[in-house]
N, C-alpha and C positions, 0 to 999 in steps of 0.2 A: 194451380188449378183454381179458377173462380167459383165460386159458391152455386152459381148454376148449373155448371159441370158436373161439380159433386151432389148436388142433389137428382139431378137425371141417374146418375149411376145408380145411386142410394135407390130411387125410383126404379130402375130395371132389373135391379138385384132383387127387390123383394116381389117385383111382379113375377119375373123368374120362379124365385125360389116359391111363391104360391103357385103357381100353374105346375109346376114339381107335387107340392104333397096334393093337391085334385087329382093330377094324374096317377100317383103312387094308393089314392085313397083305398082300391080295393086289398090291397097286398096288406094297407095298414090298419085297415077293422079285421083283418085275420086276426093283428098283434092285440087288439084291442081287446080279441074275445078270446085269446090265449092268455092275456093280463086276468078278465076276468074270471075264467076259467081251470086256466091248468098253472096259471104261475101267481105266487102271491109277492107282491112286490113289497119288498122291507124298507125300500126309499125311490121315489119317483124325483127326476129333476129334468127340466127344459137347459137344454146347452149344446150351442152350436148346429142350431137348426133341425136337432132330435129330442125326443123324448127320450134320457136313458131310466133306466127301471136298474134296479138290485133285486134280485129276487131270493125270496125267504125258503124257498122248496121248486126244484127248477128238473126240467128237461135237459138242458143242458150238458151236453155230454165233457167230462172233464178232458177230452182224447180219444186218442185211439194209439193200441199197443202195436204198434206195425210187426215189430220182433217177436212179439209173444212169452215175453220172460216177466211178464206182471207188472213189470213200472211202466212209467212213461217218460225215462229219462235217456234215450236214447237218442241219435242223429235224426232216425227213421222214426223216431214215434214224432206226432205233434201234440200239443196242449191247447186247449180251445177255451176260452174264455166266456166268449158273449155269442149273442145271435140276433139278425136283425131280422123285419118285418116291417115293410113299408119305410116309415120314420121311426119308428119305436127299438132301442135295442136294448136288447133283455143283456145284466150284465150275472153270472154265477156266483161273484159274491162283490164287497166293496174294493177291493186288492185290484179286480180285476177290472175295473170302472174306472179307475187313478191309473192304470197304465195306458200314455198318449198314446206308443204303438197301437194299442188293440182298438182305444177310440177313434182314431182317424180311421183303422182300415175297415171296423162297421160302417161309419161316417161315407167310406169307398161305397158299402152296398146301399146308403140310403139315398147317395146319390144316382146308383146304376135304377134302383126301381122310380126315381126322379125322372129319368130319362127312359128307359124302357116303359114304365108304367106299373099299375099294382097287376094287370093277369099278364100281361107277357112277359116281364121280369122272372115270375117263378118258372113260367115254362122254358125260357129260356135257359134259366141256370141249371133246372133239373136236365138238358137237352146238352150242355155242356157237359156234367159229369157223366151221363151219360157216352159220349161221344169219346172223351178221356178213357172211362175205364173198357169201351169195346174195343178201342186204340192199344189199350198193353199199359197204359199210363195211371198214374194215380186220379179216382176220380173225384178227387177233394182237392188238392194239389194242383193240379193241373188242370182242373178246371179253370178257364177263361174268367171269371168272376174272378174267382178267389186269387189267380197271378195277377190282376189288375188292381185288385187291393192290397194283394202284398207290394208291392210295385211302389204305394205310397204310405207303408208304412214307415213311421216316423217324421212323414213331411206336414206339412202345415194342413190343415183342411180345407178342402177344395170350397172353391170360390162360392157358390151360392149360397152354403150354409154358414160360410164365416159370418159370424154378427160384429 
């Protein structure tokens, strides 16, 4: 590939991936004013086309007990990590910020509100879990989001935020 080649790409990738967080901007001053607000962040760091946060006292739900027997080690229970907003993803502690699965599949949502935008994105996804749980189906699970994310966890990070 001649240097011209690769620099038009280089050039498309970052117009791309700018016209992504403009688009995504409304979903991402929610996160911004959830940073200031309700989450204290014990490490902020720019990687792989997001801002990831550690936060010091957090929302963030460790799970959910599906079984209902107090753990959450079960088939049916899950363990939740992080949560994103726009580009911003909040991570529950540093454990869970070092695992690649859970950064590519926030990495999944920072790219859907890339493409969706910051207001349709949220309506969207809450319109999915919704759709799921009047369905008979899990509305976390089976939300349309969150199978697209799982879908690629553990694979590389999608193309416009690879740097």
């Amino acid at each position: 590939m001649d240097t011209a080649t690769r620099l038009l790409g280089q050039l498309i990738k970052h117009l791309v991936r700018f016209l992504g967080y403009v688009w995504s901007l409304p979903h991402t001053l929610f996160g911004v004013l959830l940073l200031l607000t309700v989450y204290f962040p014990k490490r902020v760091r720019w990687s792989e086309g997001a801002l990831d946060v550690v936060v010091r006292w957090h929302l963030i739900p460790k799970g959910m007990d599906k079984t209902g027997d107090g753990d959450l080690d079960d088939p049916e229970d899950f363990v939740t990590g992080g949560q994103t907003h726009g580009i911003i993803i909040f991570y529950a502690d540093e454990y869970q910020a070092q695992r690649q699965r859970l950064r590519c599949h926030e990495r999944i949502h920072v790219l859907q509100c890339m493409i969706f935008g910051g207001l349709l994105y949220p309506l969207l996804y809450g319109l999915s879990s919704m759709a799921a749980a009047f369905s008979g189906d899990d509305y976390y699970r089976d939300n349309h989001f969150e199978v697209w994310a799982r879908a690629w966890e553990g694979g590389d990070v999608p193309w416009p935020l690879k740097d």
